[in-house]
N, C-alpha and C positions, 0 to 999 in steps of 0.2 A: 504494500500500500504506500502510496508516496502521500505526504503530507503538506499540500499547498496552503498557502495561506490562509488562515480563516478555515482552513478543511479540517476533518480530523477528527479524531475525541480532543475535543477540549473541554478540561474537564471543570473550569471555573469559569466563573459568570464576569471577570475582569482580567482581558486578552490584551496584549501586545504585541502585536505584530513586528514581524523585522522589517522594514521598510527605510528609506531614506531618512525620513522624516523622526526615526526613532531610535537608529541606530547614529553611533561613530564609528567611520572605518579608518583604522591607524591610531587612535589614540585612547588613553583612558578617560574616562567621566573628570570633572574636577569640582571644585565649589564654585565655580561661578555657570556653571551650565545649569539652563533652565529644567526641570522637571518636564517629563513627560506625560505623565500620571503621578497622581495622588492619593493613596489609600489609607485606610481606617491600617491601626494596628488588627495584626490578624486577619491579613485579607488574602485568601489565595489567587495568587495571581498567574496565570499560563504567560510564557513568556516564548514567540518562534525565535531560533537563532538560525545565524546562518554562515556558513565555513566561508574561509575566505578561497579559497580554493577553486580557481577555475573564472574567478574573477577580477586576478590579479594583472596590471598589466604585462608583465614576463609570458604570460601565460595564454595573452591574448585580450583580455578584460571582456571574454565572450564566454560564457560559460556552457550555452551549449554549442560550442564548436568543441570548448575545451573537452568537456565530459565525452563528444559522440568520440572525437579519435579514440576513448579508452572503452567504448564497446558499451553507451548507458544512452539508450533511445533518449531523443528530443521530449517526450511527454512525463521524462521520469525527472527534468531539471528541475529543479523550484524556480518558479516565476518570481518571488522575490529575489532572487539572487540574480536572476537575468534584471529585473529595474534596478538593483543596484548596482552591479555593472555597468548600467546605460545611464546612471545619474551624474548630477555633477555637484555629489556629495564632497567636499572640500577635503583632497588628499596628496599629499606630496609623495610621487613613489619614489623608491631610495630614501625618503627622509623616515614618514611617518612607520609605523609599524601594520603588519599585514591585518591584523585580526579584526572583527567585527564583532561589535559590544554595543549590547542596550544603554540607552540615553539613560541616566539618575531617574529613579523612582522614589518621590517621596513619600514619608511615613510621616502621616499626619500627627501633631502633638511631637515628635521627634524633633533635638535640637541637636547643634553642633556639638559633638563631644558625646554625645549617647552610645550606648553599647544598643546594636541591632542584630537579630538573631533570624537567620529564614533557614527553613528548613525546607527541603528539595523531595518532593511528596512523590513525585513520578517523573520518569525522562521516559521520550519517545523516539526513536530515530522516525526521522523526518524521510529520509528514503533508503537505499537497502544497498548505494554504496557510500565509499569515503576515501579519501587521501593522505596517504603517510605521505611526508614530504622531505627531503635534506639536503634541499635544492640548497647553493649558496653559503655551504657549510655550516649550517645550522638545522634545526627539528629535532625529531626523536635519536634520527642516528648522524649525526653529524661527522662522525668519521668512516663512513661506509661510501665508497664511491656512487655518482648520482648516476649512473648511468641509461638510459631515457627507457628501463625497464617497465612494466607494466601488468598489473594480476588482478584478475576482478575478483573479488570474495566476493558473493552476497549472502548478507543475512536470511536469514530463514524469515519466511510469513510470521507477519504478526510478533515481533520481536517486544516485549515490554519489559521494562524494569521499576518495578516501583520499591520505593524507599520505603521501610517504616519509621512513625512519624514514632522521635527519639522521646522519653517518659521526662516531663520537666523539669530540671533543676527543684533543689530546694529554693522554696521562697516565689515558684511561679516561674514561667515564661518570663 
C-alpha cells in the first residue's frame, strides 16, 4: 500500500502533512520560526515525512525519474515529494543539509525552557521501498565504496509497527 498524502490510516483527528509549506528542507527548526500548528497538551498528532532521497539535486531533484531507474513504478512515488522537488522551498545545495523536517509545533501553555515529552504511538512506512545512501562519504556506511550498485528489498504487505505507549513517570506525564 503506498501512502499518499492525506491517504492512509491516519489515525488522529490532527494531521500534518509534509508539504512545502510545513516542512524545512536542509535545516533545523529554530526559535524564531513561526509555528505551524498548535495543540492542547496531549494531542495526538499524525505527522507525513518525507526522505530526502531522490529529491536531491545530485540526484536529479526529480524523484520519479530518480526512483523509476531503480525498478519503483511512477504510481508508487509520493506526490508530496515530487511538489517538493518542484518547489522553491529556500535551499542552498552544498550548503544546507539534505534532510527534510517538520516546521515547530507548538504546545499550547508551553514556555521556553519546559521539558516536553511525545511519545511515538505508531510508524507506518509510507511505501514499501527506501534508500541507504554513502554517496559523498558520508550515511550509514561511509567507508564502503559508492559504487552506483542497486537492490530492491520490498517490505512485505501491510508492514506496521506500533509502539507501546511507555506507563508514566512518577508524578504524571
Amino acid at each position: 500500500m503506498i501512502l499518499q498524502p492525506g491517504a492512509g490510516p491516519i489515525r488522529s483527528a490532527t494531521y500534518l502533512p509534509a508539504e512545502p509549506g510545513t516542512v524545512h528542507w536542509g535545516r533545523l527548526p529554530c526559535a524564531t520560526d513561526t509555528p505551524v500548528l498548535s495543540v492542547d497538551p496531549g494531542t495526538e498528532v499524525t505527522f507525513d515525512t518525507v526522505s530526502h532521497e531522490g529529491i536531491l539535486e545530485d540526484q536529479g531533484r526529480d524523484p520519479r525519474t530518480f526512483f523509476g531507474r531503480h525498478g519503483v513504478p511512477d504510481g508508487e512515488v509520493l506526490d508530496d515529494a515530487v511538489a517538493l522537488a518542484a518547489s522553491a522551498l529556500p535551499r542552498t545545495f552544498g550548503v544546507d543539509g539534505p534532510h527534510v523536517v517538520s516546521r515547530p509545533v507548538r504546545v499550547r501553555g508551553a514556555r521556553a525552557g519546559d521539558l516536553l515529552a511525545m511519545t511515538v504511538v505508531e510508524t507506518l512506512p509510507r511505501v514499501a521501498y527506501g534508500v541507504v545512501s554513502n554517496r559523498h562519504g558520508k550515511g550509514a556506511l561511509p567507508g564502503e565504496p559508492a559504487g552506483g550498485r542497486s537492490h530492491r528489498l520490498g517490505l512485505r504487505g501491510g508492514v506496521r509497527r506500533r509502539h507501546p505507549r511507555p506507563a508514566p513517570a512518577a508524578g504524571g506525564w
